[in-house]
FIPAGU-568494 format. One record per residue: residue number from 0; residue in three letters; z, x, y of N, C-alpha, C in turn. Coordinates in steps of 0.02 Angstrom, whole numbers, plus 32768, in hexadecimal, padded with zeros to 4 digits. Each point is the difference from the previous one (the first is absolute). Layout:
BEGIN
SITE    i   aa  n.c3  n.c1  n.c2  ca.c3  ca.c1  ca.c2  c.c3  c.c1  c.c2
SITE  NUM  ala     Z     X     Y      Z      X      Y     Z     X     Y
...
***
This chain:
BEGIN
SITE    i   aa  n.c3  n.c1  n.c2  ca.c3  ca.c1  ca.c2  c.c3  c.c1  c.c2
SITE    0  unk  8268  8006  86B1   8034   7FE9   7FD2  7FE5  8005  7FB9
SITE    1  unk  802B  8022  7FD4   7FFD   7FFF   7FBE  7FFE  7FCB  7FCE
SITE    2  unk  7FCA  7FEB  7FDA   802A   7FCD   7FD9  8013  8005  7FC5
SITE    3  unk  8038  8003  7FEB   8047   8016   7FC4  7FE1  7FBF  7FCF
SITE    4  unk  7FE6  7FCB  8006   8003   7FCB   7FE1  7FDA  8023  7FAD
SITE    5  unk  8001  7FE5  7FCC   7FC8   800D   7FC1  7FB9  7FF0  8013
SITE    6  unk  7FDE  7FCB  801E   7FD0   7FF1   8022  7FD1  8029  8034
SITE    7  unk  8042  8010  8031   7FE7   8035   8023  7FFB  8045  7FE5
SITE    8  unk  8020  8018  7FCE   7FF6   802D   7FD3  7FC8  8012  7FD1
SITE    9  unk  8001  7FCF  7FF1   7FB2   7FF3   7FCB  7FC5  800D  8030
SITE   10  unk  7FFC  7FDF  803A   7FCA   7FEC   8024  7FF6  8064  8032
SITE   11  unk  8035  801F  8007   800D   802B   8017  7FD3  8044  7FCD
SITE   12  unk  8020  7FFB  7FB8   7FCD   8017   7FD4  7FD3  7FFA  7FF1
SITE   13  unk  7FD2  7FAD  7FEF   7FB5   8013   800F  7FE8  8007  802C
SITE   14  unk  8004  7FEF  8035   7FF5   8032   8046  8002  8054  7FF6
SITE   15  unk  8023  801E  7FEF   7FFA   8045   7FF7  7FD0  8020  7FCE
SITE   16  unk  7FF5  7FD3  7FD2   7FE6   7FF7   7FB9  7FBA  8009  801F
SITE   17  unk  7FE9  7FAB  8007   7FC4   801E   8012  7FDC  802A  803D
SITE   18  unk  8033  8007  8034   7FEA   8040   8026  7FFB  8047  7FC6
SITE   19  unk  8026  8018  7FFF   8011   802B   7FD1  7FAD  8000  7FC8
SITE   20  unk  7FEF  7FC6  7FE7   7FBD   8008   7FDC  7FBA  7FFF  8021
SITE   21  unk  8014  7FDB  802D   7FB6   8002   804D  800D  8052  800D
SITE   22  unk  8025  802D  8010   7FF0   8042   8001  7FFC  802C  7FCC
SITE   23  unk  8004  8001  7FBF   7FF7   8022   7FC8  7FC3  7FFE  7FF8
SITE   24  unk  7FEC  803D  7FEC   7FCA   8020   7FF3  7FF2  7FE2  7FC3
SITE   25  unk  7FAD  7FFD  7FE9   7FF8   7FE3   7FC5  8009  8021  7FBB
SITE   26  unk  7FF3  7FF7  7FCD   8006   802B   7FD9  7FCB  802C  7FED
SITE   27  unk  8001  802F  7FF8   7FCA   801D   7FE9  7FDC  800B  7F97
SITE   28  unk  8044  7FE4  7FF7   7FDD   7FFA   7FAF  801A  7FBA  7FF4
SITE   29  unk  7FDE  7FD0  7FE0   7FF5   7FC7   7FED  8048  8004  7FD0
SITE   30  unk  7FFE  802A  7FC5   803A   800D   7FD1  803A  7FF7  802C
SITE   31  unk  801B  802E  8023   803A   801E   8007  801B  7FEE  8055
SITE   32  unk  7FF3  7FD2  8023   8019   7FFB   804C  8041  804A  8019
SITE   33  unk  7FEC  8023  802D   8028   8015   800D  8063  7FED  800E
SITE   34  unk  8023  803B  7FDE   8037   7FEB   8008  8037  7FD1  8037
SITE   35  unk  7FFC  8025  803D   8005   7FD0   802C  7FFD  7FB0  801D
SITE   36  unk  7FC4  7FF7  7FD0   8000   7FA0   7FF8  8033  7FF1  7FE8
SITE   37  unk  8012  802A  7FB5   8035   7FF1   7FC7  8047  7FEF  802A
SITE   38  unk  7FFF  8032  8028   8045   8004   8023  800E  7FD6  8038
SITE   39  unk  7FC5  7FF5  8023   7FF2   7FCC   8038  801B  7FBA  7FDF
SITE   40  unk  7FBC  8002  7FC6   801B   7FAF   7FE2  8042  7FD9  7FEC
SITE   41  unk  8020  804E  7FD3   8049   8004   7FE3  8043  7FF0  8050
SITE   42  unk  7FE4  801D  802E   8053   8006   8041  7FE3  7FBB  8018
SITE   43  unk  7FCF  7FE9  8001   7FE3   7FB3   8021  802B  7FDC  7FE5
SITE   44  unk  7FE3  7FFF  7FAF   801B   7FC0   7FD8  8040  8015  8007
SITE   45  unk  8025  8036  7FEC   804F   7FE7   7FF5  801E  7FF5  802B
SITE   46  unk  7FE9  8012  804C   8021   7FCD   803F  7FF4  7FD0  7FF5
SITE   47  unk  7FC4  7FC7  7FE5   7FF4   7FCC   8001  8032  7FDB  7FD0
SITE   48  unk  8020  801A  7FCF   8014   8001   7FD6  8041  7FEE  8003
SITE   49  unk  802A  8040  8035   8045   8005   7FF7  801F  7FC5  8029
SITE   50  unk  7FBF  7FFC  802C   8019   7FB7   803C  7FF8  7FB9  7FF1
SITE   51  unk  7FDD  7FFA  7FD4   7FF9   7FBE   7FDF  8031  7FF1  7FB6
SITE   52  unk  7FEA  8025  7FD5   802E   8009   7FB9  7FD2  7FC3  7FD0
SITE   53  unk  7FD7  7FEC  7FFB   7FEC   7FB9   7FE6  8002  8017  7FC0
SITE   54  unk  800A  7FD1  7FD3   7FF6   7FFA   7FB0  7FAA  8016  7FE6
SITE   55  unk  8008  801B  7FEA   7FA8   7FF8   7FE9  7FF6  7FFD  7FB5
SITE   56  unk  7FE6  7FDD  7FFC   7FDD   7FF2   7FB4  7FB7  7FFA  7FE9
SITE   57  unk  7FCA  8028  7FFC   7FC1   8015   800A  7FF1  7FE3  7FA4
SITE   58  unk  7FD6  7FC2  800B   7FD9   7FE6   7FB1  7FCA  800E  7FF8
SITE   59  unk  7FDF  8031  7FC3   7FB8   8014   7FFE  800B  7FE2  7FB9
SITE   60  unk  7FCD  7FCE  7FF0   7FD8   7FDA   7FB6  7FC7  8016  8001
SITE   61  unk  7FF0  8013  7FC7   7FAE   8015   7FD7  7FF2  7FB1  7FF9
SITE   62  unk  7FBA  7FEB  800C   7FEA   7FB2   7FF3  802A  7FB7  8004
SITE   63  unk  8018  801D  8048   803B   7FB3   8017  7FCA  7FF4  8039
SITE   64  unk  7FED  7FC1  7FEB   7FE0   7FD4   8033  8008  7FD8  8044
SITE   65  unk  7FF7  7FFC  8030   8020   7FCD   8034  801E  7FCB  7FEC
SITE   66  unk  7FC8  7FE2  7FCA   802F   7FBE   8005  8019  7FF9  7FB0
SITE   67  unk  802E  803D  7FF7   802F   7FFB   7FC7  8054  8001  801E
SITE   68  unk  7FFD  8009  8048   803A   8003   801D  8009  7FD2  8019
SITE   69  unk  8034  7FBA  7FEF   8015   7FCB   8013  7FFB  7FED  8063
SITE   70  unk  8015  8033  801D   8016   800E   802F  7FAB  7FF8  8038
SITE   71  unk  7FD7  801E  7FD0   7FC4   8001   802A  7FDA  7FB6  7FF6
SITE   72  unk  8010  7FD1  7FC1   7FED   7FBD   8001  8010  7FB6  8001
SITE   73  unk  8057  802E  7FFB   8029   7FB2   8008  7FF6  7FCB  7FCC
SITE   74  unk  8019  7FC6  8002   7FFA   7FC6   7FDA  8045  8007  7FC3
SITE   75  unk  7FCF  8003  7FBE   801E   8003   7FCD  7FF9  8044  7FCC
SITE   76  unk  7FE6  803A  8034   7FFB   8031   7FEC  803C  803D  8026
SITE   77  unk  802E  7FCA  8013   803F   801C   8030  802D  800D  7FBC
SITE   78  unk  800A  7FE0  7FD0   8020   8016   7FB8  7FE8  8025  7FD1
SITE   79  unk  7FBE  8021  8014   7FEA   803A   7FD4  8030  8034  7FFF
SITE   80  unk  8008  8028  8058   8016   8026   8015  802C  8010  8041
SITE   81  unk  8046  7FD3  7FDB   802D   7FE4   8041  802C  804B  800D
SITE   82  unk  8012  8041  7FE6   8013   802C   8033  7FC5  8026  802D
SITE   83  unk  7FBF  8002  7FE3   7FD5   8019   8030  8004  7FCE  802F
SITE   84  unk  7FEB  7FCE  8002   8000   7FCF   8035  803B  8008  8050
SITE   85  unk  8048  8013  7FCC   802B   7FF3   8033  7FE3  8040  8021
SITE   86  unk  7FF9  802B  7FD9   7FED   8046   802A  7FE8  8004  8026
SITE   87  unk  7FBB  7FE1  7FF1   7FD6   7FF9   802B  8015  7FBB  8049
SITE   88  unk  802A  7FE5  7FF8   8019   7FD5   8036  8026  801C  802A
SITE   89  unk  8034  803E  7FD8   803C   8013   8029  7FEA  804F  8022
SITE   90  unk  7FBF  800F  7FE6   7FF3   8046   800F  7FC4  7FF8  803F
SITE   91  unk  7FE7  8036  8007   7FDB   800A   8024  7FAF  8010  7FDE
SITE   92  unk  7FDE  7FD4  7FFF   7FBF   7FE4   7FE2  7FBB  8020  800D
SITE   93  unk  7FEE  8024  7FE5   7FBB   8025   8003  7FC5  7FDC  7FD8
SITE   94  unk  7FE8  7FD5  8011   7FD1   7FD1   7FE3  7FAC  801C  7FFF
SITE   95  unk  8003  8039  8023   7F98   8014   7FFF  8010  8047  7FF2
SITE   96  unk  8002  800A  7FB7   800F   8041   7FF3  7FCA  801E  7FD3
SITE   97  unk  7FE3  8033  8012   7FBD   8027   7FD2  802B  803D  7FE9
SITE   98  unk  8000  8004  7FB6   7FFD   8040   8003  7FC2  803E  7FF3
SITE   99  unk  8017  8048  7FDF   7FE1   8029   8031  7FD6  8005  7FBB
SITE  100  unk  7FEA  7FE9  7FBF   7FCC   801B   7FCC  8016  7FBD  7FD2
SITE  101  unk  7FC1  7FF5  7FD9   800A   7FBA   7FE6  801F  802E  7FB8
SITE  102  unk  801D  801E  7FE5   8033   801B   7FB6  803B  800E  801E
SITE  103  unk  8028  8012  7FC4   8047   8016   8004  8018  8039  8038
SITE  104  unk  7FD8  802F  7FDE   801C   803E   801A  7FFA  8006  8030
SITE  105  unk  7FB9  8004  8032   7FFD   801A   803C  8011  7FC3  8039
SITE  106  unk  7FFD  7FD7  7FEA   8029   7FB8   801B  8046  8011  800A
SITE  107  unk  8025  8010  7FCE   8060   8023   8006  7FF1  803C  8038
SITE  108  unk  7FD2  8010  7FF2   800C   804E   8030  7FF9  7FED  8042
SITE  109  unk  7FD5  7FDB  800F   7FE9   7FE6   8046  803C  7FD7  8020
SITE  110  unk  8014  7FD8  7FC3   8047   7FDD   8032  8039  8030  8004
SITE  111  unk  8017  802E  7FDA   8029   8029   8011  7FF8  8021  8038
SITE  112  unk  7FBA  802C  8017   7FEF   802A   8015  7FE5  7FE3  8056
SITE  113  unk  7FCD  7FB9  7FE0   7FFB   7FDF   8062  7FA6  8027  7FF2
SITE  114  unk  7FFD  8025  7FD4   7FC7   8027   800B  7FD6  7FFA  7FD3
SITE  115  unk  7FB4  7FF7  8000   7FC9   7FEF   7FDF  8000  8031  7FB9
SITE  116  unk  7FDB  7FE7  7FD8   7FF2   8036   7FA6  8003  804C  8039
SITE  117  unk  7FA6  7FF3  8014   7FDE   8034   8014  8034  8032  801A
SITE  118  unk  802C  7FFC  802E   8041   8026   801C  8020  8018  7FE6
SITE  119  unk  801B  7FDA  7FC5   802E   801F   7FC4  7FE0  8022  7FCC
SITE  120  unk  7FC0  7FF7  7FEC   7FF5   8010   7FD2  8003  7FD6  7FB6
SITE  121  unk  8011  7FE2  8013   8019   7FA0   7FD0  7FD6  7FD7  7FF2
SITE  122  unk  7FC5  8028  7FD7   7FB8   7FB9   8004  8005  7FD7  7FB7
SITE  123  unk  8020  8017  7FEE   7FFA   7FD5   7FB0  8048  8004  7FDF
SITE  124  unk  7FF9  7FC7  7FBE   8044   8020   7FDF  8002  8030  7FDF
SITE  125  unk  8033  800C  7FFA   8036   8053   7FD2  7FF6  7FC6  7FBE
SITE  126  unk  7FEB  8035  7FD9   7FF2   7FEC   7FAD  8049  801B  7FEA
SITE  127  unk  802B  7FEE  7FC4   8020   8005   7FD9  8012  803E  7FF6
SITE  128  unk  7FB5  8025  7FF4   8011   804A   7FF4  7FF7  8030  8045
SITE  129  unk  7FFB  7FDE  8031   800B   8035   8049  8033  8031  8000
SITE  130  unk  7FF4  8028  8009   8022   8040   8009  8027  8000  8059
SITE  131  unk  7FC6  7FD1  800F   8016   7FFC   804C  8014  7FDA  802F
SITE  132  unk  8013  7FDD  8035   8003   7FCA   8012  800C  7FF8  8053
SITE  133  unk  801A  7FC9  8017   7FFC   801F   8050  800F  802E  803C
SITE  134  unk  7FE1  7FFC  800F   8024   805C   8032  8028  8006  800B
SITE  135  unk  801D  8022  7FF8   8061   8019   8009  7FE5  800C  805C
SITE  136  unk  7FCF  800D  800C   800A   800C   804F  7FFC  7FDC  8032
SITE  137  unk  7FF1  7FAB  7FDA   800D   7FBD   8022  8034  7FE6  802B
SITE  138  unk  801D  7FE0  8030   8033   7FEE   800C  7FF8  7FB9  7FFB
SITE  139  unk  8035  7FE5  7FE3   8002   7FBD   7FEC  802E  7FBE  802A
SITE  140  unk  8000  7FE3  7FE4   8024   7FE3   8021  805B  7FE6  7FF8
SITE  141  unk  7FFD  801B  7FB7   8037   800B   7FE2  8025  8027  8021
SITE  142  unk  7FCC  8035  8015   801C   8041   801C  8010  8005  8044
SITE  143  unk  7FF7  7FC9  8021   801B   7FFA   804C  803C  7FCF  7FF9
SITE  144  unk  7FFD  7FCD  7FD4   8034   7FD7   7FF6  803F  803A  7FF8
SITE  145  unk  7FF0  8013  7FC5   8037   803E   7FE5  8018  801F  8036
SITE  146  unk  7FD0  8013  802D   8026   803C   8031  8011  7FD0  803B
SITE  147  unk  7FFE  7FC6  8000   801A   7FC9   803E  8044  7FF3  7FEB
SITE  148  unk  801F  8004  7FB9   8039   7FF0   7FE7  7FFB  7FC0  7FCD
SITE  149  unk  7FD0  7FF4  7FE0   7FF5   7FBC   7FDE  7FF3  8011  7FD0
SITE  150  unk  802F  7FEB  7FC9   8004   8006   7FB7  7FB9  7FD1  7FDC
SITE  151  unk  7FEB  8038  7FE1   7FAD   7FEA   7FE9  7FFE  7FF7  7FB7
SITE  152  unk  7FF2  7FDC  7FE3   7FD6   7FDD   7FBE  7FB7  7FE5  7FFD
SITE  153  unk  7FFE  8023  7FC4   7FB3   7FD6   7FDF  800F  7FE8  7FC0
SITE  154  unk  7FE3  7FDA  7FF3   8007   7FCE   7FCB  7FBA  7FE2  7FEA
SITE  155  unk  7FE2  801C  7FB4   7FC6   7FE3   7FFC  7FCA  803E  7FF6
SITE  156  unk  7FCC  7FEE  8008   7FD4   8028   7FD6  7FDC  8042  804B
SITE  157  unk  800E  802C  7FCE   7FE3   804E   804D  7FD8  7FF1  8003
SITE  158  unk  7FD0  802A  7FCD   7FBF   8015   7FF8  7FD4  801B  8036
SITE  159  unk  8040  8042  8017   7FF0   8021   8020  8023  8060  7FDF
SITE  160  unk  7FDC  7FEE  7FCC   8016   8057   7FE8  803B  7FDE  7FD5
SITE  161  unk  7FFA  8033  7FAE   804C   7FDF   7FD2  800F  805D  7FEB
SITE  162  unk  7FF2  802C  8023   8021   8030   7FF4  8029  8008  8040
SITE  163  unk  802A  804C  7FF1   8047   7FF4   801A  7FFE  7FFF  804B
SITE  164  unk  7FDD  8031  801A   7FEA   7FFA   8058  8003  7FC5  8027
SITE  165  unk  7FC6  7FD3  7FBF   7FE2   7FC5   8030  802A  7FBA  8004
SITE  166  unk  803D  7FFD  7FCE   8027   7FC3   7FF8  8026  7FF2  8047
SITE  167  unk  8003  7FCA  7FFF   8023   7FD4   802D  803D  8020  803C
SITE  168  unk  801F  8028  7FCF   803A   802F   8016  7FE5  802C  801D
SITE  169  unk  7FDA  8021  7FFF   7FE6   8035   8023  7FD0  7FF7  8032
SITE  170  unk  7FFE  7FBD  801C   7FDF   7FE4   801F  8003  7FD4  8048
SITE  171  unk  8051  800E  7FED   802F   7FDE   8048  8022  7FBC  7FE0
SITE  172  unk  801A  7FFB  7FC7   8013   7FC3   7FC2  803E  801A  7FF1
SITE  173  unk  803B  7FE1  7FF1   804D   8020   8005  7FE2  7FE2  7FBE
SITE  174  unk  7FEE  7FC6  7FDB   8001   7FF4   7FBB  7FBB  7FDE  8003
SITE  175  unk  7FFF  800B  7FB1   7FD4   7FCA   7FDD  7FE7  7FDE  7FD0
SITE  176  unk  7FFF  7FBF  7FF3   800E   7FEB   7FC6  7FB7  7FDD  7FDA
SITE  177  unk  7FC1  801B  7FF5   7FD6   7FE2   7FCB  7FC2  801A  7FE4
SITE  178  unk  7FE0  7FFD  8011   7FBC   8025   7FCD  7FCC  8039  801A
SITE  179  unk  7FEE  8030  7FE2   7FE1   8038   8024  7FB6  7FF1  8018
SITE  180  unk  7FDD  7FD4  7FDA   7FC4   7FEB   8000  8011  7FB8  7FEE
SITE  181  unk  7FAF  7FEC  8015   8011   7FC5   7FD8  7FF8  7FDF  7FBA
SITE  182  unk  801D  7FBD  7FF1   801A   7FEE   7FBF  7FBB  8001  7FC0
SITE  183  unk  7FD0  7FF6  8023   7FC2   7FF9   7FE1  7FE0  8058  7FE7
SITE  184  unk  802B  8024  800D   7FD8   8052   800B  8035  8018  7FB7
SITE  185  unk  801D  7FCE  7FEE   802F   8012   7FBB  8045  8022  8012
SITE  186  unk  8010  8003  8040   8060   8002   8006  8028  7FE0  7FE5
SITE  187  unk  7FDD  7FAD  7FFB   802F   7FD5   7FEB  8013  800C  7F9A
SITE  188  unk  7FE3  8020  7FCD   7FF5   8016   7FCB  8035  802E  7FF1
SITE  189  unk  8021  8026  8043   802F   8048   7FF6  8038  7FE8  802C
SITE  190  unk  8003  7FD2  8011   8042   7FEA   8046  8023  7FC8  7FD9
SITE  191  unk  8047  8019  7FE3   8018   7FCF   7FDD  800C  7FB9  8028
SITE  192  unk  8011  7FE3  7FCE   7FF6   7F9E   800B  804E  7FEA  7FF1
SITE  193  unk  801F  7FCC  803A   8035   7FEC   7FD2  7FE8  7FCA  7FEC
***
């Protein structure tokens, strides 16, 4: 018997998922994982995707602390930050989270990507005057949302590439609304103010 349910759906896809990665071959260049993962990963998630539908709202802060979020200390620090809070009450709560490089850049790349600097190529930040920025040959996560049917935004600072390739849009991002680098690297000097 089949199960039609969203539950059994979900549970039906990582099941395939990680079979599907228990037999894939490894990669042979650290850079570049062969294509096939890309595509493996991409038909996984958007079954996972089309059968559930959940809201997602993914928060990355440069120097936000544990206990600057009301939610993680309670008391009278519940009126610092009462819509994160509800968020964090009404959502689904990831409380032991590392990310993947202690700076900006290769930190964004790693949560987009699921994948370490070393992999991407993402060990440091993109200076102001980079010519270059993250691999157009990444798949993101924008970019599975996008092709699952889920209208994607970023909001807030890249600092992942500010020439035209590497922006947000070209990245699996239907829009985006804030700074190429960050505010301290002198964007904020050329980005009008109301």
């Amino acid at each position: 018997v089949h199960d039609t349910t969203a539950a059994g759906a979900r549970e039906t896809a990582i099941s395939a998922f990680h079979r599907r990665c228990a037999s894939a071959p490894a990669s042979p260049s650290a850079a570049a994982p062969p294509p096939q993962r890309y595509t493996m990963l991409n038909s996984t998630m958007s079954t996972l995707l089309h059968a559930t539908r959940p809201n997602i709202a993914m928060l990355f802060l440069d120097d936000h602390g544990w206990g600057d979020l009301g939610a993680n200390v309670g008391g009278s620090y519940t009126t610092l930050t009462p819509e994160l809070d509800r968020l964090a009450a009404d959502g689904a709560r990831l409380s032991d989270f590392h990310v993947g490089a202690s700076v900006c850049t290769p930190s964004r790349a790693a949560l987009l990507t699921g994948r370490y600097g070393l992999r991407t190529g993402v060990i440091k930040n993109f200076a102001p005057g980079s010519k270059y920025g993250f691999p157009e040959t990444e798949l993101t996560i924008a970019d599975v949302l996008r092709d699952a049917g889920y209208s994607t935004a970023m909001i807030g600072k890249w600092h992942l590439g500010h020439n035209e390739p590497h922006h947000p849009t070209y990245r699996g991002f239907d829009s985006w609304f804030g700074l190429p680098y960050s505010g301290d690297m002198g964007c904020l000097d050329t980005t009008p103010q109301s």
